[in-house]
ROVOPA-94865 format. One record per residue: residue in three letters; x, y, z of N, C-alpha, C in turn. Coordinates in pm, whole numbers, padded with zeros to 5 digits, always signed. Layout:
N
alaXYZXYZXYZ/...
***
This chain:
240
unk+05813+14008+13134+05778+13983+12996+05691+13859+12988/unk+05588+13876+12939+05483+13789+12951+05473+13707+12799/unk+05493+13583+12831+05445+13507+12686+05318+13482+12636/unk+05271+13450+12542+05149+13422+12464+05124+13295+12442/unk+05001+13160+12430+05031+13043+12407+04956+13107+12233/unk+04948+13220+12220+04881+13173+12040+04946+13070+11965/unk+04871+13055+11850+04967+12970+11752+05047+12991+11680/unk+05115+12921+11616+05237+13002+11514+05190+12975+11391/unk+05218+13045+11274+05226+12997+11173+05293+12785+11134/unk+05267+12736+11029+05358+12613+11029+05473+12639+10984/unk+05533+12744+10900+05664+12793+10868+05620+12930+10842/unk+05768+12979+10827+05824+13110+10754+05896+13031+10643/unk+05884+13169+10637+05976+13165+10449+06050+13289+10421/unk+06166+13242+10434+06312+13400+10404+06348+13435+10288/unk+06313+13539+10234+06288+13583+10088+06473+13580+10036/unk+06545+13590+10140+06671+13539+10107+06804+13633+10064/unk+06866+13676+10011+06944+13749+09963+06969+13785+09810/unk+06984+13635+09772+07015+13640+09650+06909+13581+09538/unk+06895+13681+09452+06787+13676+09333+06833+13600+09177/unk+06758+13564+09118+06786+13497+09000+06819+13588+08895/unk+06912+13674+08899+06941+13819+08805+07152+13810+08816/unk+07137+13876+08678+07284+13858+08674+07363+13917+08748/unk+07342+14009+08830+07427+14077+08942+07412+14022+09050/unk+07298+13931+09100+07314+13864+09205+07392+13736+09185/unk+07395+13711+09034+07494+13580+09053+07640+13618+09039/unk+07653+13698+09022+07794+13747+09051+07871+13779+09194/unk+07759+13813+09285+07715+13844+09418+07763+13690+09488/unk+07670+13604+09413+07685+13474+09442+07798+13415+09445/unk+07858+13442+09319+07993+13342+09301+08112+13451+09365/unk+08100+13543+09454+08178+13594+09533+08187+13525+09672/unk+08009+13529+09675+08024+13436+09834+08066+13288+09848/unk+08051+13247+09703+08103+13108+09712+08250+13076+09772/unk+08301+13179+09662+08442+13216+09686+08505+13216+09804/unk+08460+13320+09908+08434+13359+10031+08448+13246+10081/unk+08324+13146+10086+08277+13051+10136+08399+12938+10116/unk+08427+12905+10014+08541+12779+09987+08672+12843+10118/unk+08666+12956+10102+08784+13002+10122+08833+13004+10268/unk+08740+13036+10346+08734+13030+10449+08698+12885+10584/unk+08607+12826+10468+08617+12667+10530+08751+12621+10497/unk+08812+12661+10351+08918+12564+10332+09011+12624+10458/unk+09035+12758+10484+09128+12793+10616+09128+12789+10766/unk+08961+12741+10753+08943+12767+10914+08987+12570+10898/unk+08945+12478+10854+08963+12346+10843+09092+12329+10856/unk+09189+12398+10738+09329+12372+10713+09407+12373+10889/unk+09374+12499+10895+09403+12525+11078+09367+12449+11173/unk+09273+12391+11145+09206+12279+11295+09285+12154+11279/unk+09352+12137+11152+09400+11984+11154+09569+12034+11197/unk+09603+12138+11156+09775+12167+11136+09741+12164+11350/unk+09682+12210+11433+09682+12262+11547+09648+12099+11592/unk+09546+12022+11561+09548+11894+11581+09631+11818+11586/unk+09704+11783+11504+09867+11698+11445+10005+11723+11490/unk+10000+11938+11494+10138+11955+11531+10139+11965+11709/unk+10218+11888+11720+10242+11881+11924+10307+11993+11961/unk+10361+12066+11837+10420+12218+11915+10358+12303+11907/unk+10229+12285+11871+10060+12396+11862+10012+12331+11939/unk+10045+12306+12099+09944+12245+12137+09984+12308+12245/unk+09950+12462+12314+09966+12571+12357+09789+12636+12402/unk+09798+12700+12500+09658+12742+12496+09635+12914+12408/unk+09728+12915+12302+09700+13058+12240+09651+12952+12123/unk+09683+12882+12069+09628+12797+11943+09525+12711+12010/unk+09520+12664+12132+09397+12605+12135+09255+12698+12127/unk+09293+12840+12196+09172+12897+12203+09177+12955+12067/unk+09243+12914+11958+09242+12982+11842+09186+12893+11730/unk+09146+12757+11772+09116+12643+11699+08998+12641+11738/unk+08917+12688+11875+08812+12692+11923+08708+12844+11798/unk+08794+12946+11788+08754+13029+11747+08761+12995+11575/unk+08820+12906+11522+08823+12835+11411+08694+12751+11361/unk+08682+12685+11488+08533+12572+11471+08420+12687+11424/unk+08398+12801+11556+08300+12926+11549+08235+12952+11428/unk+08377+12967+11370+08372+13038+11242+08309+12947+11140/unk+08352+12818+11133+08295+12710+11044+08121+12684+11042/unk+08115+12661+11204+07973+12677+11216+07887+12770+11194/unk+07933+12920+11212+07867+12999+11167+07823+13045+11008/unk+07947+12975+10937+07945+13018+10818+07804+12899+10741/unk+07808+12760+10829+07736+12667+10760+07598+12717+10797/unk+07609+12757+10921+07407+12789+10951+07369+12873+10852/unk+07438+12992+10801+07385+13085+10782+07353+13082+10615/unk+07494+13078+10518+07524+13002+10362+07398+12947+10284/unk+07365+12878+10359+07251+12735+10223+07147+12804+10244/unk+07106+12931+10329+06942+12982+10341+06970+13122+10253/unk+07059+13129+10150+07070+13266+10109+06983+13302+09992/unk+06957+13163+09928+06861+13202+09839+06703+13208+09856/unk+06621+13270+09765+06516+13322+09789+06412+13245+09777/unk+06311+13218+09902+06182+13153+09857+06201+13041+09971/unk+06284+13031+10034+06351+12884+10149+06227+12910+10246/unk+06157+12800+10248+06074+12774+10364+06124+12721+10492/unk+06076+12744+10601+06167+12705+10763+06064+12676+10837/unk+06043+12543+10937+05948+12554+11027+06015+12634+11145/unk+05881+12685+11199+05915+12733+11334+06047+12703+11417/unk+06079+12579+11426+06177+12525+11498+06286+12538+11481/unk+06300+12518+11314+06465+12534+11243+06530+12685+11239/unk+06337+12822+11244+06410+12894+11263+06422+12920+11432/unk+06379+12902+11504+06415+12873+11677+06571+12844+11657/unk+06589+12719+11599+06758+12650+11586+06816+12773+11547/unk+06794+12770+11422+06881+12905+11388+06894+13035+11444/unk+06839+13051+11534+06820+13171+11581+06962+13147+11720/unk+06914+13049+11776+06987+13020+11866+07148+12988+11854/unk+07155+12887+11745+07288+12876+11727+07372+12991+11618/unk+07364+13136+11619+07335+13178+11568+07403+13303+11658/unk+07297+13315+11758+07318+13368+11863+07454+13266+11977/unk+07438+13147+11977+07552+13101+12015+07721+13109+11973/unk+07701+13135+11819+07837+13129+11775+07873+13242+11788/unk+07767+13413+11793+07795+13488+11811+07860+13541+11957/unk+07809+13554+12058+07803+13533+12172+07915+13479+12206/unk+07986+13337+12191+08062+13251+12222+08267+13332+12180/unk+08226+13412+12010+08331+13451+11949+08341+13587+12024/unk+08318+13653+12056+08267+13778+12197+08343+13752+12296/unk+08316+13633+12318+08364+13630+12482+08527+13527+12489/unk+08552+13474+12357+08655+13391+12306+08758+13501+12298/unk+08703+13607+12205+08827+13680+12168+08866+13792+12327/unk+08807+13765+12396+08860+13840+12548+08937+13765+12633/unk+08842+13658+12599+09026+13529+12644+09093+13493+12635/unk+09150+13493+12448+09306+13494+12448+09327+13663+12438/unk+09285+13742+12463+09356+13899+12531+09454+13881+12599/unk+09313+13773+12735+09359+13749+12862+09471+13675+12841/unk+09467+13574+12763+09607+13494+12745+09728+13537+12698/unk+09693+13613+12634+09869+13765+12601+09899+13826+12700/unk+09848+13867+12825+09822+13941+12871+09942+13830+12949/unk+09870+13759+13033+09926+13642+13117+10074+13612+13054/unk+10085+13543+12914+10273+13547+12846+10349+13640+12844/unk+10272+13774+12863+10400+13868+12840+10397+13933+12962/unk+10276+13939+13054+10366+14048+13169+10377+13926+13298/unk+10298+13794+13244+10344+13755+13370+10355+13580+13337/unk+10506+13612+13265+10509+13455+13213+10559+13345+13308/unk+10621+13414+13432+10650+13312+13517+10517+13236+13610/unk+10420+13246+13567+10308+13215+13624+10160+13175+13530/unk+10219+13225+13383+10166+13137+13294+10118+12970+13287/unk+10218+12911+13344+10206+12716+13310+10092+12729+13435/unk+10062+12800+13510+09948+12783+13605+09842+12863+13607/unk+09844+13026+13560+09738+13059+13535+09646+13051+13388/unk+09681+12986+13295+09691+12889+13170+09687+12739+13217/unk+09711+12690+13286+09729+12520+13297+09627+12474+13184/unk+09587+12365+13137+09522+12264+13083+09400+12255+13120/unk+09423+12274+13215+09241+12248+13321+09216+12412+13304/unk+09276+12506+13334+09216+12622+13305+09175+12630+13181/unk+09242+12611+13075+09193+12660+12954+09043+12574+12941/unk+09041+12433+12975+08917+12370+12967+08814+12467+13035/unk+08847+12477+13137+08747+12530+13194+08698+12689+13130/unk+08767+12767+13090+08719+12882+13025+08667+12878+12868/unk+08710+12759+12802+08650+12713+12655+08513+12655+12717/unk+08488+12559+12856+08390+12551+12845+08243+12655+12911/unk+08329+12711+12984+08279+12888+12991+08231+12948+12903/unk+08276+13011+12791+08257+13061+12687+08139+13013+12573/unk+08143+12821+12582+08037+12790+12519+07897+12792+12662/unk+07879+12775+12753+07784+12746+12777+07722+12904+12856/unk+07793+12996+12871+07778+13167+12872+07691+13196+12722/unk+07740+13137+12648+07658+13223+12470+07558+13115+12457/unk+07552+13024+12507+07439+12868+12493+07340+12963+12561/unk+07384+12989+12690+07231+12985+12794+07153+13139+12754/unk+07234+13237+12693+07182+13350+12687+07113+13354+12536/unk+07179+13259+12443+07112+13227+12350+06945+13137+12335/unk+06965+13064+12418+06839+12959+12469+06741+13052+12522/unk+06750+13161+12558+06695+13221+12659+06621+13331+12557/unk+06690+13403+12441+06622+13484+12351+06558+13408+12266/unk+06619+13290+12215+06535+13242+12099+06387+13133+12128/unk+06385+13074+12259+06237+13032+12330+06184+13142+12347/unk+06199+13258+12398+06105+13378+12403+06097+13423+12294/unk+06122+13419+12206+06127+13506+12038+06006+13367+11999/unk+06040+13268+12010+05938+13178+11903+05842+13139+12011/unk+05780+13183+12120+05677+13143+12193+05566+13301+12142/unk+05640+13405+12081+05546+13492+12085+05465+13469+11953/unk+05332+13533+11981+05212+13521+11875+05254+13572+11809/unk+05240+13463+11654+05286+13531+11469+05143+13558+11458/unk+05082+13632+11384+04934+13692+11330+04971+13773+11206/unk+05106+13788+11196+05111+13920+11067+05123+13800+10984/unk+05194+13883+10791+05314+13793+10726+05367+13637+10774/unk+05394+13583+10692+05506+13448+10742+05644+13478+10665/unk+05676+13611+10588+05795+13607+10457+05900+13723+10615/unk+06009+13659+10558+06103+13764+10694+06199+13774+10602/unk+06184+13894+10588+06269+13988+10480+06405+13977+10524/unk+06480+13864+10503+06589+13838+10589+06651+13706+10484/unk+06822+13663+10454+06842+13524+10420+06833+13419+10547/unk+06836+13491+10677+06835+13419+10793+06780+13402+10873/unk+06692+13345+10999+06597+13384+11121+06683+13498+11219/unk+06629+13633+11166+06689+13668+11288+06584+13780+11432/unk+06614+13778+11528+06509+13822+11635+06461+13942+11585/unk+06517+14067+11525+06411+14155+11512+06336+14171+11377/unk+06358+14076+11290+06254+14020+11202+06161+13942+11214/unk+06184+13882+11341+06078+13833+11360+05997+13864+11462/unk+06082+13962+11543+05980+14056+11611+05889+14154+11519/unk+05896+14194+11390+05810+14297+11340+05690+14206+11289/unk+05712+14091+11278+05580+14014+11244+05482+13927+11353/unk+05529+13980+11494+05452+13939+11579+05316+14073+11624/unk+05246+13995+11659+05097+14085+11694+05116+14110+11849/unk+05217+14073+11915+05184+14145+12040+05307+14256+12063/unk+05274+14320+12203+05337+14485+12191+05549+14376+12256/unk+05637+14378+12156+05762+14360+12195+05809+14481+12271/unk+05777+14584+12250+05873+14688+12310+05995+14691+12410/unk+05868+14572+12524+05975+14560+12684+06095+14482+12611/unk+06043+14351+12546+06130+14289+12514+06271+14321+12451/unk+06237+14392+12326+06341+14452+12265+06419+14568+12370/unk+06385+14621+12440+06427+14705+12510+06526+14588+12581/unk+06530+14515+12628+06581+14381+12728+06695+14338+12605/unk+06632+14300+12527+06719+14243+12379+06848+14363+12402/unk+06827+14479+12357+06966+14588+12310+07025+14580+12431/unk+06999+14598+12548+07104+14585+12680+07135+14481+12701/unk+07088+14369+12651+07155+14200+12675+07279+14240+12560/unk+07255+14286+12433+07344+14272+12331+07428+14412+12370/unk+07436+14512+12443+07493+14567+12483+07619+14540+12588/unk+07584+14440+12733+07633+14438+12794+07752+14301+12712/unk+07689+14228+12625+07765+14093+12608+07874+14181+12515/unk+07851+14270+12456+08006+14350+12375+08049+14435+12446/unk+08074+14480+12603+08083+14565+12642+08157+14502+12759/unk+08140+14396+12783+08241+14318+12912+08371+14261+12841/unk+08300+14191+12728+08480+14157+12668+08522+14218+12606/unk+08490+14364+12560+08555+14475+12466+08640+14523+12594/unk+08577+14525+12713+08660+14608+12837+08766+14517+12897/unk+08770+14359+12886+08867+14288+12902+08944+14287+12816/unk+08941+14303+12669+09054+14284+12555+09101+14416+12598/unk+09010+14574+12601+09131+14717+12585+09208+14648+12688/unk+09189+14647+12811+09258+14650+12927+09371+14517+12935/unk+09345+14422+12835+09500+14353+12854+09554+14390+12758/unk+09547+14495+12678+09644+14490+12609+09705+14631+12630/unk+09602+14693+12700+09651+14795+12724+09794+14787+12857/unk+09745+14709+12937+09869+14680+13040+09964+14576+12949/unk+09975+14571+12827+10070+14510+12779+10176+14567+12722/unk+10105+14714+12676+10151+14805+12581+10226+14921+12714/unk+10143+14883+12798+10211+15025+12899+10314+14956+12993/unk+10325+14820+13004+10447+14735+13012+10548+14713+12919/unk+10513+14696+12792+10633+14704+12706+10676+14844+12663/unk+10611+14981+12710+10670+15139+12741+10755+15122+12804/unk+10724+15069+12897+10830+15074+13057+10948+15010+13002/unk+10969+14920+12968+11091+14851+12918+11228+14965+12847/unk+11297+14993+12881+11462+15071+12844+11463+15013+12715/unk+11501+14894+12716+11567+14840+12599+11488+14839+12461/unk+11516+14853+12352+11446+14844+12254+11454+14664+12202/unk+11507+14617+12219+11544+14462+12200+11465+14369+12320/unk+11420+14452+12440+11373+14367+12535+11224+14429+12456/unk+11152+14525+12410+11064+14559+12371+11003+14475+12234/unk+11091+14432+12171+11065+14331+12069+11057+14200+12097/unk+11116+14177+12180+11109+14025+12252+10968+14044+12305/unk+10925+14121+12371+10827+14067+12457+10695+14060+12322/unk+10730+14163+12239+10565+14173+12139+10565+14077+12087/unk+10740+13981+12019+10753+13873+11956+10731+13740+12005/unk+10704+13802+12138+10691+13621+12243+10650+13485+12175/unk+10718+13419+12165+10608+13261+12100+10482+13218+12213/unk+10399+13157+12164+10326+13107+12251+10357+12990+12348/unk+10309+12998+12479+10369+12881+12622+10332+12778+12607/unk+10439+12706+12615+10295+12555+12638+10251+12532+12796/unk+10134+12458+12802+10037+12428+12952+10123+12379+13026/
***
């Protein structure tokens, strides 16, 4: 895939979502809603998991990680919803990227606490070590720099290619195949590269989440007892 040095436009401009009409402000004060609602819970959670020492487990840590995700994602995306928002090149580069990072990152997050149910219930005597402290670091910092580098990697090739069409991206957000339809050179290879990158990144941790839970579920079959079968689904979380 070959880049272009053309020039870029000095901005885009994202025509946005929401319009100055009474059904979009109703639209509006839903997402606000939304919006309060979900910072106020993903926040409420990061401090209760912060403070309480008996949330301080690697099923709530990787669950406070997937908390932040959510915060950040909700802030990139929110303040560009209305219509007419101008963006230089760069902010939408940023956005594109972190964007693609939070996405990417919550993908590969939610396959690791799978993995971490997986580990408490069929094999808790080996939990405090295949969980330790240093493991979980090390797979939180896995997870961010796996969705960083693959993110870095689409959104420098997305904003190095020649703009010549439009600068308006029929979009509230920067996103890659909007701004692939306003480039003048042939994307095809690219996008072709794009759907199997976004293919394989939902398709490795969709196959790690079936599969621990599936050996969780075909372990708690096996179980006689109906009381040992509730214990294990009810497990509390380990500490490190």
């Amino acid at each position: 895939m070959e880049t272009h040095n053309t020039s870029s436009p000095t901005e885009f401009v994202l025509l946005g979502l929401l319009h100055h009409t009474r059904a979009h402000t109703f639209v509006l004060a839903i997402i606000l809603l939304a919006l309060v609602t979900a910072m106020s819970g993903n926040s409420l959670l990061l401090i209760l998991i912060q403070v309480d020492s008996s949330l301080h487990t690697p099923m709530y840590f990787f669950l406070s990680q997937l908390a932040f995700m959510d915060i950040c994602q909700t802030l990139i995306e929110v303040p560009k919803m209305s219509p007419g928002n101008p963006i230089s090149p760069a902010g939408c580069g940023a956005q594109i990227f972190l964007t693609l990072t939070m996405g990417g990152a919550e993908c590969l997050l939610l396959a690791v606490m799978a993995y971490d149910r997986y580990v408490a219930i069929c094999k808790p005597l080996q939990y405090p070590v295949l969980l330790s402290r240093r493991v979980c670091l090390g797979l939180a910092a896995g997870v961010w720099v796996g969705a960083a580098a693959d993110a870095l990697n689409h959104s420098v090739y997305t904003m190095h290619l020649p703009y010549c069409g439009s600068k308006y991206i029929d979009q509230f957000t920067c996103e890659i195949q909007s701004l692939l339809k306003l480039s003048c050179s042939d994307t095809s290879q690219y996008e072709t590269v794009l759907y199997v990158t976004v293919i394989v990144l939902l398709l490795i941790p969709s196959s790690i989440t079936l599969a621990s839970y599936a050996r969780i579920l075909s372990m708690v079959l096996r179980m006689k007892s109906t009381k040992g079968q509730q214990k294990a689904l009810n497990l509390p979380p380990l500490s490190c």
